[in-house]
Backbone as XML, in Angstrom:
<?xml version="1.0"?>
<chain id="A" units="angstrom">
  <residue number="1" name="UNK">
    <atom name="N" x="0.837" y="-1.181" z="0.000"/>
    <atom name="CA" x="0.000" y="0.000" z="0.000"/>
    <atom name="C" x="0.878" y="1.238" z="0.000"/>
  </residue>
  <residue number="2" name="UNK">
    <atom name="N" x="0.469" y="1.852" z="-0.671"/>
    <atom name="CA" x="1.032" y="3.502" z="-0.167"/>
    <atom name="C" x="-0.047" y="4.450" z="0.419"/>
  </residue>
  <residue number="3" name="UNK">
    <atom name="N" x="0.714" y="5.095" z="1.255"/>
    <atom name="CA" x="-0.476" y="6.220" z="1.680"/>
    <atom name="C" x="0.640" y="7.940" z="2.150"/>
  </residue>
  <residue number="4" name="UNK">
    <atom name="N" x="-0.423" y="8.891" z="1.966"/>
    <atom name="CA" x="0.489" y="10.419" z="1.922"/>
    <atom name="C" x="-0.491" y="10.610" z="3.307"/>
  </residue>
  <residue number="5" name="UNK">
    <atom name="N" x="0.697" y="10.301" z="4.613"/>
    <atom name="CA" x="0.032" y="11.018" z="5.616"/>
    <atom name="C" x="0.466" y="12.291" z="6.143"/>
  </residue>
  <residue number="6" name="UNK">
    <atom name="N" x="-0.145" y="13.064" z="7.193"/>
    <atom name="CA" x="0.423" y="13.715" z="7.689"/>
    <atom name="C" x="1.122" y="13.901" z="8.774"/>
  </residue>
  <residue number="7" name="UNK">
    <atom name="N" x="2.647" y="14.811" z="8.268"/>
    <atom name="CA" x="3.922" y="14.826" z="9.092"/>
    <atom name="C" x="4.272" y="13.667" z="8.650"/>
  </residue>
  <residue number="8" name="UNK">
    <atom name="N" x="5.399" y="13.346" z="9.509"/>
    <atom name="CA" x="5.976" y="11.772" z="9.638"/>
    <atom name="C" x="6.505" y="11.240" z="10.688"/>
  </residue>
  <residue number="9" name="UNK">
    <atom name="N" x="6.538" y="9.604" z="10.552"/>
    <atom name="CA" x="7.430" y="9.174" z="11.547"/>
    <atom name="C" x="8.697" y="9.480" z="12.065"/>
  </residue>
  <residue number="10" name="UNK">
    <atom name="N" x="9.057" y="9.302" z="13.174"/>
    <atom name="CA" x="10.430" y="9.777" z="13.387"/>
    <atom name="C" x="11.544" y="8.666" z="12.451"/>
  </residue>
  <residue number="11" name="UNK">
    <atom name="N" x="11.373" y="7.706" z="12.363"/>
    <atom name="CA" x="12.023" y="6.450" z="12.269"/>
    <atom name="C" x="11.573" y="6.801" z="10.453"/>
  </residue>
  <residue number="12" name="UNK">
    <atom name="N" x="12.745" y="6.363" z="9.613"/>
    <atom name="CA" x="12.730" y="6.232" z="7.969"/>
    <atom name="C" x="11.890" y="4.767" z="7.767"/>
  </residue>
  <residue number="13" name="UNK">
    <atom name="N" x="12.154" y="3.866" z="9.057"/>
    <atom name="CA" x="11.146" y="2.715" z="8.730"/>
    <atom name="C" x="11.069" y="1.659" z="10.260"/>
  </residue>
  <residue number="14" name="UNK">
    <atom name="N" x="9.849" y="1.005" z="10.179"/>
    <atom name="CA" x="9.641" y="0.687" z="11.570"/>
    <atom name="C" x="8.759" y="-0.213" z="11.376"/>
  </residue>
  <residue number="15" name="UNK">
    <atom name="N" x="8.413" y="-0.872" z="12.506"/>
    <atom name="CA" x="6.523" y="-1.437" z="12.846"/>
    <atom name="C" x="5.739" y="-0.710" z="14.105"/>
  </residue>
  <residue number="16" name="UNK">
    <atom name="N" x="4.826" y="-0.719" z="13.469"/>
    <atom name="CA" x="4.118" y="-0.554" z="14.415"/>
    <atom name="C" x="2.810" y="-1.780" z="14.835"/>
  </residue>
  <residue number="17" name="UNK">
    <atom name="N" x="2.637" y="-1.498" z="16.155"/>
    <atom name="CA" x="2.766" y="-3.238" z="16.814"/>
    <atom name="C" x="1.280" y="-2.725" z="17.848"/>
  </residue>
  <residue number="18" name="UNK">
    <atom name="N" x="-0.087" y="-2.344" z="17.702"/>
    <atom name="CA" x="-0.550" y="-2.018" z="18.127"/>
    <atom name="C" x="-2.376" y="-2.615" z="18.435"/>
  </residue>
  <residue number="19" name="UNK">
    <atom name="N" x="-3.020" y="-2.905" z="19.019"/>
    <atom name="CA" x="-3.915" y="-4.093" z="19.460"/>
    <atom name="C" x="-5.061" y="-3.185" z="18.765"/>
  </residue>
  <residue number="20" name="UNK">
    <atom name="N" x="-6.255" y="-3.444" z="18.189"/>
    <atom name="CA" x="-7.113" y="-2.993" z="17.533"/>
    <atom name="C" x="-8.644" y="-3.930" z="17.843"/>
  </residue>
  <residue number="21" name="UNK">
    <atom name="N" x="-9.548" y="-3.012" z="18.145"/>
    <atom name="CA" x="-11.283" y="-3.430" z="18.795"/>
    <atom name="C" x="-11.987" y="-2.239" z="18.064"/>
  </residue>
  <residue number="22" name="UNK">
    <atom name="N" x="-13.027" y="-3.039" z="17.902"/>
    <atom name="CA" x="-14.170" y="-2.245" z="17.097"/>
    <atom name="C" x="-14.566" y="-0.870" z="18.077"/>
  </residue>
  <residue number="23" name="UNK">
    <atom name="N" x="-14.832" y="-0.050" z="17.523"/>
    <atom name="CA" x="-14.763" y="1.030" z="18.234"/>
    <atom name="C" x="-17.071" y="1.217" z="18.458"/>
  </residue>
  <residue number="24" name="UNK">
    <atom name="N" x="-17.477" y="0.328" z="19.468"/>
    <atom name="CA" x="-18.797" y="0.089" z="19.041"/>
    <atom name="C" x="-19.885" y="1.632" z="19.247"/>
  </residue>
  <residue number="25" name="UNK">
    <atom name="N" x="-19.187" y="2.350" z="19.725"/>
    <atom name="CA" x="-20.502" y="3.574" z="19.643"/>
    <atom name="C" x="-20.020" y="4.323" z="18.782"/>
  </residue>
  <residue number="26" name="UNK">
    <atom name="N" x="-19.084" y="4.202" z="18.189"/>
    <atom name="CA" x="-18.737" y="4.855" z="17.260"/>
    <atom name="C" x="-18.436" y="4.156" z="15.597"/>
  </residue>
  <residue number="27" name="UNK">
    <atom name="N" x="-19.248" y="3.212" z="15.435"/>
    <atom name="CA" x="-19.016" y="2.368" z="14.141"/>
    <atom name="C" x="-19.630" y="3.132" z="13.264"/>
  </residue>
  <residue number="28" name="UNK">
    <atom name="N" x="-18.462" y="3.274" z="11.924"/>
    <atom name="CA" x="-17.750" y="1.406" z="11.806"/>
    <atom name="C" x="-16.152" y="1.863" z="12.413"/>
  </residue>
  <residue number="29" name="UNK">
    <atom name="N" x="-16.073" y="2.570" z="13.190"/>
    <atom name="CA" x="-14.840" y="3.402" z="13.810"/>
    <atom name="C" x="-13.922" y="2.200" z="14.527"/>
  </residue>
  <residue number="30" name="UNK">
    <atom name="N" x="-12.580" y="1.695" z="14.446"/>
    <atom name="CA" x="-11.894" y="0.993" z="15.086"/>
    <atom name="C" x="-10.899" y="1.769" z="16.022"/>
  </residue>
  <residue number="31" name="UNK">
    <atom name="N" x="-10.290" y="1.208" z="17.034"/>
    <atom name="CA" x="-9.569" y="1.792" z="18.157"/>
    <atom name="C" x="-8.614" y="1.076" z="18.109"/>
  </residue>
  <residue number="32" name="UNK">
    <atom name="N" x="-7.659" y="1.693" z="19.043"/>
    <atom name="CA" x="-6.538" y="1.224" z="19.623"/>
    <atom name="C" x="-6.847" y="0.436" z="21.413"/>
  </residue>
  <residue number="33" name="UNK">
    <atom name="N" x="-6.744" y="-0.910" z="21.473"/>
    <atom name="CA" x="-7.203" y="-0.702" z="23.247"/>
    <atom name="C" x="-5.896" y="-1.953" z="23.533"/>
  </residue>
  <residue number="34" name="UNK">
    <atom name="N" x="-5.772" y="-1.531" z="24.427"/>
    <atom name="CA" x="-4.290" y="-2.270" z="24.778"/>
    <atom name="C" x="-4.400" y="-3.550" z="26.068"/>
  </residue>
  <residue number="35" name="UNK">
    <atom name="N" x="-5.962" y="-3.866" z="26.528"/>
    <atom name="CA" x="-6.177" y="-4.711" z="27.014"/>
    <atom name="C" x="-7.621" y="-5.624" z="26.377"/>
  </residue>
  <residue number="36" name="UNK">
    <atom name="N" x="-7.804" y="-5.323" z="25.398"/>
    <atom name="CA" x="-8.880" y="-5.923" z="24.715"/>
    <atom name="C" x="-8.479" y="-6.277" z="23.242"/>
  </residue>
  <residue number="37" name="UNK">
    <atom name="N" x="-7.527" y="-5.589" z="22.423"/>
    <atom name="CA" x="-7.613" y="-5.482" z="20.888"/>
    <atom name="C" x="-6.820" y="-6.703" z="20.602"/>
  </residue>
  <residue number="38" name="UNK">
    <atom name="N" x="-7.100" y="-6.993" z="19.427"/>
    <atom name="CA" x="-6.713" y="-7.898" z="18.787"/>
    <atom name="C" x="-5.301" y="-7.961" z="17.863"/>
  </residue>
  <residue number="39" name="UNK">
    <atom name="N" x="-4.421" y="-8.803" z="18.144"/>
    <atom name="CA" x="-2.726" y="-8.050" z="17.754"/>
    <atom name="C" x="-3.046" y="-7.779" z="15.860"/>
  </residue>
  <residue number="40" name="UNK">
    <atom name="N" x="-2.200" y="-6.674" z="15.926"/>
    <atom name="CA" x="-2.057" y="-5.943" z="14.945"/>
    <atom name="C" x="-0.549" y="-5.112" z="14.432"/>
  </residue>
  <residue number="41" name="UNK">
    <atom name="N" x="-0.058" y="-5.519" z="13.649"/>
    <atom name="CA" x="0.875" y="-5.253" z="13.091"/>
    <atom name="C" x="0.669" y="-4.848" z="11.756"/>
  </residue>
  <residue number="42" name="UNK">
    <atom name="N" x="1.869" y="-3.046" z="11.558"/>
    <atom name="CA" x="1.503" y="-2.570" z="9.874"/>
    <atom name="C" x="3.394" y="-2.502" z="10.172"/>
  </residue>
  <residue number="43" name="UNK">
    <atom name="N" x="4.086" y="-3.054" z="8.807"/>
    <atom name="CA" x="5.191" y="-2.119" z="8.863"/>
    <atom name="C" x="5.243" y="-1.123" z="7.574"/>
  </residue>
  <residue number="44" name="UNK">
    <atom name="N" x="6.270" y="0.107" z="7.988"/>
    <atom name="CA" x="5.972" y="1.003" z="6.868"/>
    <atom name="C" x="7.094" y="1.578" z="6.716"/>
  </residue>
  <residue number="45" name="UNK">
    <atom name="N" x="7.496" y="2.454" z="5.823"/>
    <atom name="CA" x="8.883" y="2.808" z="5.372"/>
    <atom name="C" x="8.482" y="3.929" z="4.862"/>
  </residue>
  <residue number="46" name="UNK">
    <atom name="N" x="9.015" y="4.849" z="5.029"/>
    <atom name="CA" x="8.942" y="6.434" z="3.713"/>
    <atom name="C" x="9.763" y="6.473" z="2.951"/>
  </residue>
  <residue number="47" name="UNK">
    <atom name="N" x="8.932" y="6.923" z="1.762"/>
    <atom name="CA" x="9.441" y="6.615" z="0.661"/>
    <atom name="C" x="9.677" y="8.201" z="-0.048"/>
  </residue>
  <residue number="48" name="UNK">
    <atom name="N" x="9.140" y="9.108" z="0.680"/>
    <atom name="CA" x="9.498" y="10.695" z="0.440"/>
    <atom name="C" x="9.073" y="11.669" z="1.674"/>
  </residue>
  <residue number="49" name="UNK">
    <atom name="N" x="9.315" y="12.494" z="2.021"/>
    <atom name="CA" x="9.132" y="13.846" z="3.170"/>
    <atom name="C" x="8.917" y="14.870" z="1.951"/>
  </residue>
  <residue number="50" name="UNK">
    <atom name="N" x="8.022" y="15.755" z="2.911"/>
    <atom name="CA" x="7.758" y="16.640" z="2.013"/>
    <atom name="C" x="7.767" y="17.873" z="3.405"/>
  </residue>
  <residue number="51" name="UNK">
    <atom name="N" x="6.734" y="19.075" z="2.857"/>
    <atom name="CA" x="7.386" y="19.881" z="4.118"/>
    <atom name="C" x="5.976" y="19.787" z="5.429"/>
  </residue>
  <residue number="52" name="UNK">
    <atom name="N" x="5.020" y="19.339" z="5.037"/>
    <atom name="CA" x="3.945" y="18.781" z="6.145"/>
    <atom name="C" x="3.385" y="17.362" z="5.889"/>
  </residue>
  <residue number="53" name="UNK">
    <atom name="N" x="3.490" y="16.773" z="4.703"/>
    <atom name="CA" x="3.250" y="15.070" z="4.395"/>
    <atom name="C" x="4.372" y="14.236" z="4.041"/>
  </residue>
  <residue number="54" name="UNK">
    <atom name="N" x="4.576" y="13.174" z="4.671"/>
    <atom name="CA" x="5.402" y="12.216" z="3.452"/>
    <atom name="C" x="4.094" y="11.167" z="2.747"/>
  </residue>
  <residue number="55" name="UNK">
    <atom name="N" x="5.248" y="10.452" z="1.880"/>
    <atom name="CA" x="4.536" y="9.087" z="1.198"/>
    <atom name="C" x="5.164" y="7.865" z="1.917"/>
  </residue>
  <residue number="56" name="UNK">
    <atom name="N" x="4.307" y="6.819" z="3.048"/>
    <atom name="CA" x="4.885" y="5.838" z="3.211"/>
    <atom name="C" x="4.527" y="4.346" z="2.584"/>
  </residue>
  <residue number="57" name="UNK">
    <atom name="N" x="5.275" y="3.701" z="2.119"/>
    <atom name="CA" x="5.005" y="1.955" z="2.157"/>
    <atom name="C" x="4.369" y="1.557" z="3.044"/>
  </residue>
  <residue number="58" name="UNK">
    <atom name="N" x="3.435" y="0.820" z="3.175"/>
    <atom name="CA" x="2.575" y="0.207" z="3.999"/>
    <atom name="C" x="2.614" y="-1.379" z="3.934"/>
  </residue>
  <residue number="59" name="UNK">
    <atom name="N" x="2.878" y="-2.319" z="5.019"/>
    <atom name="CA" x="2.906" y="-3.749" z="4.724"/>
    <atom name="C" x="1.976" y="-4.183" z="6.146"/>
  </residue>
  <residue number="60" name="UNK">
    <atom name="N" x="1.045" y="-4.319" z="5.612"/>
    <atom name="CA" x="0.057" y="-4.908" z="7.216"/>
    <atom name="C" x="0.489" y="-6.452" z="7.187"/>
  </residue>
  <residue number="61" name="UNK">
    <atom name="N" x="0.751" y="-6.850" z="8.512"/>
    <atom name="CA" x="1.404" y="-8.095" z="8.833"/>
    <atom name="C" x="0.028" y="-8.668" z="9.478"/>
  </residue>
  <residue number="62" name="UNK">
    <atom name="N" x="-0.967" y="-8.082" z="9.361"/>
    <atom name="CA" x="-1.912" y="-8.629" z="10.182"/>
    <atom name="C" x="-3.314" y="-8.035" z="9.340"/>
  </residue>
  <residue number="63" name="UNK">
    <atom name="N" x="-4.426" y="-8.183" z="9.287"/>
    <atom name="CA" x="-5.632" y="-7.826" z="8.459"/>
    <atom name="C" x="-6.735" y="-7.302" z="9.258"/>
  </residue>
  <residue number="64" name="UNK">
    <atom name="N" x="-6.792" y="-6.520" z="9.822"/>
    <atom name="CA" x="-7.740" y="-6.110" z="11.078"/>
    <atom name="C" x="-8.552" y="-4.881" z="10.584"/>
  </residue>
  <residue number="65" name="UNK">
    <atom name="N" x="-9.553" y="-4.630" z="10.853"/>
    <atom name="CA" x="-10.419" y="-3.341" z="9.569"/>
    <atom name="C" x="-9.928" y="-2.129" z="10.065"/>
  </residue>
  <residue number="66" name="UNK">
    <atom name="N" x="-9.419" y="-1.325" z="8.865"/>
    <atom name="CA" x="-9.360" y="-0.174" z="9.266"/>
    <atom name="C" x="-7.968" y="-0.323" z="9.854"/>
  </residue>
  <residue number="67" name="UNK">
    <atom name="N" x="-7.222" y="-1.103" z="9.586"/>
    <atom name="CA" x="-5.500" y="-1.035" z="10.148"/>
    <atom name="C" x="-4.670" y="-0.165" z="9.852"/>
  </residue>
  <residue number="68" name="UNK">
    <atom name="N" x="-4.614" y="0.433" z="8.687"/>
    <atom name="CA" x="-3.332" y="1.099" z="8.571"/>
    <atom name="C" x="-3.919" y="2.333" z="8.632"/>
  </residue>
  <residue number="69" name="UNK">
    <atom name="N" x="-5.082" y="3.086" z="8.414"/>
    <atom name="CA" x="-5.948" y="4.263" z="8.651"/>
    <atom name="C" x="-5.235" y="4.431" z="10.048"/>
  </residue>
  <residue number="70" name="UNK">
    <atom name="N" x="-5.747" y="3.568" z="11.542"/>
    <atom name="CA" x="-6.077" y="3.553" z="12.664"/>
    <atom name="C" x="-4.733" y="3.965" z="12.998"/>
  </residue>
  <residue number="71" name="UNK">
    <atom name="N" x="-3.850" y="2.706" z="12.908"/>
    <atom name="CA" x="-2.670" y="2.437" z="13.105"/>
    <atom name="C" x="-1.756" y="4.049" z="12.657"/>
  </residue>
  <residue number="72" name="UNK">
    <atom name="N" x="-2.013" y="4.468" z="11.967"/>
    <atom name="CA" x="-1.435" y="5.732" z="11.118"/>
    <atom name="C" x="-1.940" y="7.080" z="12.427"/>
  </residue>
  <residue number="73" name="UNK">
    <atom name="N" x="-3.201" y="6.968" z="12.299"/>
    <atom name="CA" x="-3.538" y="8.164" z="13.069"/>
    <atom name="C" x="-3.089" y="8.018" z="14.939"/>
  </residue>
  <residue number="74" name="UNK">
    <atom name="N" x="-3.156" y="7.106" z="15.022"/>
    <atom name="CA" x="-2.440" y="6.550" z="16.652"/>
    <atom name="C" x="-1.165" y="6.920" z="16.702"/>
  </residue>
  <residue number="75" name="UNK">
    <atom name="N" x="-0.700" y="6.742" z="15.475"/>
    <atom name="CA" x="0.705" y="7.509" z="15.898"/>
    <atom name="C" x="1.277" y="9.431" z="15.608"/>
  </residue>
  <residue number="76" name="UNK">
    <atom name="N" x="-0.145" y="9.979" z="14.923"/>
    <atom name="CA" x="0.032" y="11.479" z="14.868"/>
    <atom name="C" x="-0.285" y="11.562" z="13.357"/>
  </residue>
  <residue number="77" name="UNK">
    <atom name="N" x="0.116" y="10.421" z="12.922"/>
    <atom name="CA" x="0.051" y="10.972" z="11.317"/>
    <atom name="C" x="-1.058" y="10.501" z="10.447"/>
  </residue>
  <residue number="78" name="UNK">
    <atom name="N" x="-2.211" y="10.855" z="10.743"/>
    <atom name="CA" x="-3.215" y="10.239" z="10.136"/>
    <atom name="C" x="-2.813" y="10.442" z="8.287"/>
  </residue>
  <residue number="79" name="UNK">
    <atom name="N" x="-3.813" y="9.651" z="7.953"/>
    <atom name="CA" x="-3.627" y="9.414" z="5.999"/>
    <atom name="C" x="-4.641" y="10.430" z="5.812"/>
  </residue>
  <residue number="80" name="UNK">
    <atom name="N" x="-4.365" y="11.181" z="4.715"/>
    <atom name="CA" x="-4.598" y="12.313" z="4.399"/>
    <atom name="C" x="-6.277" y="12.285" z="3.904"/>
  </residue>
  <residue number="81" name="UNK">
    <atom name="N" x="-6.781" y="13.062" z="3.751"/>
    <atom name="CA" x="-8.181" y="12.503" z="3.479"/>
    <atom name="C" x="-9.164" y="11.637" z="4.058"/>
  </residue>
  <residue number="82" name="UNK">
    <atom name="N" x="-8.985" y="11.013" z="5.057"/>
    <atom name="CA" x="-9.676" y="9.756" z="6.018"/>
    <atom name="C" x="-10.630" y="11.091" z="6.542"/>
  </residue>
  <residue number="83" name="UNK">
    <atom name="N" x="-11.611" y="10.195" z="6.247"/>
    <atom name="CA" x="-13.282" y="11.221" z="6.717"/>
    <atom name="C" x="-13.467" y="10.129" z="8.224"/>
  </residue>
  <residue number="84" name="UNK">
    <atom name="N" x="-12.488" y="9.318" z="8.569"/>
    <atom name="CA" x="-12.960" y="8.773" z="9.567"/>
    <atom name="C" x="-11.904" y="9.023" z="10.927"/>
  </residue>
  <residue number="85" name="UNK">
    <atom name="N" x="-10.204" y="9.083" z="9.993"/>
    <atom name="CA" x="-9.230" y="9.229" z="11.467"/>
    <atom name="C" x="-8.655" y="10.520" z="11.605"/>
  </residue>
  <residue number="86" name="UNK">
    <atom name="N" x="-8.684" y="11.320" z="10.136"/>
    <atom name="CA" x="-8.280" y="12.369" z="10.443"/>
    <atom name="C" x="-8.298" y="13.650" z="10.938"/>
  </residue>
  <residue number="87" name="UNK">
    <atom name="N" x="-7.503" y="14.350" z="11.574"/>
    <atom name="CA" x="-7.621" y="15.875" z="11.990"/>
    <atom name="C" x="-8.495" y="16.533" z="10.861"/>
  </residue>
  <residue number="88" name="UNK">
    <atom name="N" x="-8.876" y="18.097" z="11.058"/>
    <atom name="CA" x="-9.146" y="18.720" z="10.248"/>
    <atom name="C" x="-8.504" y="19.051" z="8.585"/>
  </residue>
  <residue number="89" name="UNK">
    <atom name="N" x="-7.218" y="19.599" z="9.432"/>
    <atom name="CA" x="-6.283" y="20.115" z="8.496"/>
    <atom name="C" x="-6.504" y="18.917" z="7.583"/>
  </residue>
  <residue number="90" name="UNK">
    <atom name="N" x="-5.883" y="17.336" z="7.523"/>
    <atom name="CA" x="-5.201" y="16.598" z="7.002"/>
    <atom name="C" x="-6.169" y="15.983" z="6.336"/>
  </residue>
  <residue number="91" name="UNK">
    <atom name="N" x="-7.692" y="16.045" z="7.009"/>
    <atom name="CA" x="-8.440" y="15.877" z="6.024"/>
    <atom name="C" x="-8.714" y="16.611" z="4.894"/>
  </residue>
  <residue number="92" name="UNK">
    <atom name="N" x="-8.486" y="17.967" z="5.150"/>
    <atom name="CA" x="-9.258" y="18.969" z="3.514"/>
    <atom name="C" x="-8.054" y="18.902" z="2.736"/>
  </residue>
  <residue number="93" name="UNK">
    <atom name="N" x="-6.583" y="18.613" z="3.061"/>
    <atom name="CA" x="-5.918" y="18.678" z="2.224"/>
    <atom name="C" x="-5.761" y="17.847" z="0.842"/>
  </residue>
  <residue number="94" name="UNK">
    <atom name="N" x="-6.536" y="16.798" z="0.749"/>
    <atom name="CA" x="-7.366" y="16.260" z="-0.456"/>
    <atom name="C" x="-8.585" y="16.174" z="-0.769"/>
  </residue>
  <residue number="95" name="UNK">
    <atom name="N" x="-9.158" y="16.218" z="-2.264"/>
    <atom name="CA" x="-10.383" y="15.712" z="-1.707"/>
    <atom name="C" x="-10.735" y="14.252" z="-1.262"/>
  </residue>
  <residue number="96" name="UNK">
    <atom name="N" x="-9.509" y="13.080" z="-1.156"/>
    <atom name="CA" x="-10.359" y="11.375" z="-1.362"/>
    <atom name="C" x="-9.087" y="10.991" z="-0.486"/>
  </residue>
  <residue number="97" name="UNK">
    <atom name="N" x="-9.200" y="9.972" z="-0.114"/>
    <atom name="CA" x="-8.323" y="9.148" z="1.083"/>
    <atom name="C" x="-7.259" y="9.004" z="0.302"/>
  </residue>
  <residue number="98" name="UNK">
    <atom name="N" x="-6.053" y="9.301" z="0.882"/>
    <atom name="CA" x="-4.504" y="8.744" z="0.480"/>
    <atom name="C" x="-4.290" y="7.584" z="0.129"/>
  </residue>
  <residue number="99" name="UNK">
    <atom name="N" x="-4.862" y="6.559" z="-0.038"/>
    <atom name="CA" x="-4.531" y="5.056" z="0.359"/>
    <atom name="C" x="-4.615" y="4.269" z="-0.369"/>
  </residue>
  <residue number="100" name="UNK">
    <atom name="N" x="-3.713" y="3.517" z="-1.012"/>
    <atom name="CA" x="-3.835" y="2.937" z="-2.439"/>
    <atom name="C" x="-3.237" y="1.567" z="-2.314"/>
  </residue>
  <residue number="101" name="UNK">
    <atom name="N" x="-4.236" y="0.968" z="-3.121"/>
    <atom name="CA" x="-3.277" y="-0.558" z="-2.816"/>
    <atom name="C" x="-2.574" y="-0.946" z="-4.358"/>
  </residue>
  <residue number="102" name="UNK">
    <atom name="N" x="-1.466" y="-1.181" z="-4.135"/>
    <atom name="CA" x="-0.313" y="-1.005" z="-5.894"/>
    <atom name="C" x="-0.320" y="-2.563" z="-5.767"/>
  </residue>
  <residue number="103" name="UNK">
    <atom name="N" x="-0.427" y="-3.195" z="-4.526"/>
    <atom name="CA" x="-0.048" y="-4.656" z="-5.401"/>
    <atom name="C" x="-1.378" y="-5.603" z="-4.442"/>
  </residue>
  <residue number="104" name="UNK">
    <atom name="N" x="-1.694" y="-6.436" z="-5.074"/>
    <atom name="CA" x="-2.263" y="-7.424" z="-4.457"/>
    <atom name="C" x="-1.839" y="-8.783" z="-4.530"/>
  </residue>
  <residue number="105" name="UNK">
    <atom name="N" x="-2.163" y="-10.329" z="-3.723"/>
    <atom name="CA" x="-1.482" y="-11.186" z="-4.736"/>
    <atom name="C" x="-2.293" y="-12.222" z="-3.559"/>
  </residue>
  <residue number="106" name="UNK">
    <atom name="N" x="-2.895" y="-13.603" z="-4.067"/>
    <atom name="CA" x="-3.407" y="-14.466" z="-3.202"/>
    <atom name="C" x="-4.061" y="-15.527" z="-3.879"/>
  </residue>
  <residue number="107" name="UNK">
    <atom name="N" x="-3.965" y="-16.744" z="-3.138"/>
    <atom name="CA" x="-4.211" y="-17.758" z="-3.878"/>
    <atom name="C" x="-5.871" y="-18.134" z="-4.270"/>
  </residue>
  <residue number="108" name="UNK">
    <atom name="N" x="-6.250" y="-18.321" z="-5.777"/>
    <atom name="CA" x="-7.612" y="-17.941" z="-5.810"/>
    <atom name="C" x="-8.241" y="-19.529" z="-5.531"/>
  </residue>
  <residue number="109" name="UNK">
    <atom name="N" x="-9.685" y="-19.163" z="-4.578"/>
    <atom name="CA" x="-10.325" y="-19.821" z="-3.995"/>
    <atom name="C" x="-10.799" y="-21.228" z="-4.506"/>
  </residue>
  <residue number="110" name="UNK">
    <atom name="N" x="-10.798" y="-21.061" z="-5.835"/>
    <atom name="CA" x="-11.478" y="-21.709" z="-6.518"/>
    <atom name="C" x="-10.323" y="-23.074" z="-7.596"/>
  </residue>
  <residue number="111" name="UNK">
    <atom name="N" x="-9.642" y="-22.258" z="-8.127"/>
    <atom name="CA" x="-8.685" y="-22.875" z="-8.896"/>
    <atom name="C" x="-7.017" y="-23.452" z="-7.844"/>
  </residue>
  <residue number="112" name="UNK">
    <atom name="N" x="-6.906" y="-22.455" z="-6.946"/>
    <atom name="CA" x="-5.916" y="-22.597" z="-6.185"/>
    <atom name="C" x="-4.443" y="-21.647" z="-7.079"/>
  </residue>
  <residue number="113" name="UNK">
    <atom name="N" x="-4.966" y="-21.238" z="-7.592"/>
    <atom name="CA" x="-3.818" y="-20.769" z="-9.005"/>
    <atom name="C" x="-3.445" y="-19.314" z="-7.800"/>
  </residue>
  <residue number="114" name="UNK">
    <atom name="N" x="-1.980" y="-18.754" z="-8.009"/>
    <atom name="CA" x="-1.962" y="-17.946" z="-7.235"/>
    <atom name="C" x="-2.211" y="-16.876" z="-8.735"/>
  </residue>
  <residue number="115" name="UNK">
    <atom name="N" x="-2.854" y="-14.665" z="-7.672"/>
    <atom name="CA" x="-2.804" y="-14.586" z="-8.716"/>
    <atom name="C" x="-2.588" y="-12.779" z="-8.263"/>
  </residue>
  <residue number="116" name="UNK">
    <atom name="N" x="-1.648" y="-12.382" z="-8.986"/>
    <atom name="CA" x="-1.566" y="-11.374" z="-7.961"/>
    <atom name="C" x="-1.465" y="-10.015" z="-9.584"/>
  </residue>
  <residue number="117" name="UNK">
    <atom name="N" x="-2.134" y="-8.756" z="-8.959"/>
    <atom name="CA" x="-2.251" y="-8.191" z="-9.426"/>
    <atom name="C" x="-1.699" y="-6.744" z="-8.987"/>
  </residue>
  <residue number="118" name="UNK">
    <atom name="N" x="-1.602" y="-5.570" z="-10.215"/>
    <atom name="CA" x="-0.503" y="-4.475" z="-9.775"/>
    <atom name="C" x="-1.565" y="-3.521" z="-9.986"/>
  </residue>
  <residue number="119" name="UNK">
    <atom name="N" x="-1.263" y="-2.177" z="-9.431"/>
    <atom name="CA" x="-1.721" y="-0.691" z="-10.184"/>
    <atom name="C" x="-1.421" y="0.301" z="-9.433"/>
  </residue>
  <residue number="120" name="UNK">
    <atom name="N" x="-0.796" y="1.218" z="-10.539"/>
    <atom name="CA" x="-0.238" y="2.435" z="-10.609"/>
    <atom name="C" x="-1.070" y="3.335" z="-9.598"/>
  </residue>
  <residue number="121" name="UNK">
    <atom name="N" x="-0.713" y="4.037" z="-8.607"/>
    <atom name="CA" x="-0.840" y="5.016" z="-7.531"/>
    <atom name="C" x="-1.896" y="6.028" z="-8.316"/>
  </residue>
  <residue number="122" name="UNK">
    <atom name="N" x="-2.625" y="6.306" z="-8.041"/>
    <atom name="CA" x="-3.614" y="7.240" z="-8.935"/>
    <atom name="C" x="-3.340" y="8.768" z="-8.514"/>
  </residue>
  <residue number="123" name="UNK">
    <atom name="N" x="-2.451" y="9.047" z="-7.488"/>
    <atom name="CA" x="-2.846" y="10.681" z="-6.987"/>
    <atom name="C" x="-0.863" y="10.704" z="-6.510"/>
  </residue>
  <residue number="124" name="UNK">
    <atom name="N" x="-1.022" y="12.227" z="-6.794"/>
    <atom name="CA" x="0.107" y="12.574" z="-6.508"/>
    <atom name="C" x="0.693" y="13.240" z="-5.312"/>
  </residue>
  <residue number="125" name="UNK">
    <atom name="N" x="1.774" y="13.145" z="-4.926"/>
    <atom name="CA" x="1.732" y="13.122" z="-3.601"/>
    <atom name="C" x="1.670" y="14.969" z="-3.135"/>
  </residue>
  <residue number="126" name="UNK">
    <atom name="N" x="0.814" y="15.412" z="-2.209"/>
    <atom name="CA" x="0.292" y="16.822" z="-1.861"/>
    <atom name="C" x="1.568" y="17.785" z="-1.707"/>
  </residue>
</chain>
């Protein structure tokens, strides 16, 4: 995945290692809860700084809804455009969510054939 959040991590690349529960009065909103959530791992890398967003790599080690959104904004830098985690600012600074998935790849259900597919980043980075 790539996503253009705002600010950045301190670290050029890292994991983040953080427990995730449905956020229920607030759905379809997910949380961070550190005695209830379910383990969750994204690692991510930047791949550019800019002077208030970078662009990072995104690799979720784990599939939990709303992971790398959540996971992103828990640490300060929500993904730009999220009508669900982000600040003000970081939302108007696009109009549509940062968040793009460039590769996919998994074995199909039916045939067993693996089958993985690519695409080009649609938006440029703010």
């Amino acid at each position: 995945y790539l996503a253009d959040v705002w600010g950045a991590p301190a670290s050029d690349a890292g994991l983040i290692d953080l427990p995730l529960i449905n956020d229920w009065p607030n759905r379809p909103r997910q949380k961070v809860d550190h005695e209830s959530g379910k383990p969750s791992q994204t690692h991510y890398e930047i791949l550019d700084r800019r002077k208030n967003t970078a662009r990072l790599q995104l690799t979720p080690l784990t599939g939990r809804t709303h992971q790398l959104r959540v996971h992103l904004a828990a640490l300060g830098h929500p993904i730009l455009g999220d009508d669900l985690y982000a600040h003000e600012e970081a939302l108007q600074m696009t109009p549509r969510l940062h968040l793009h998935a460039t590769e996919l790849h998994f074995r199909h259900p039916g045939t067993g054939v693996m089958s993985r597919y690519e695409s080009r980043c649609p938006f440029k980075t703010p």
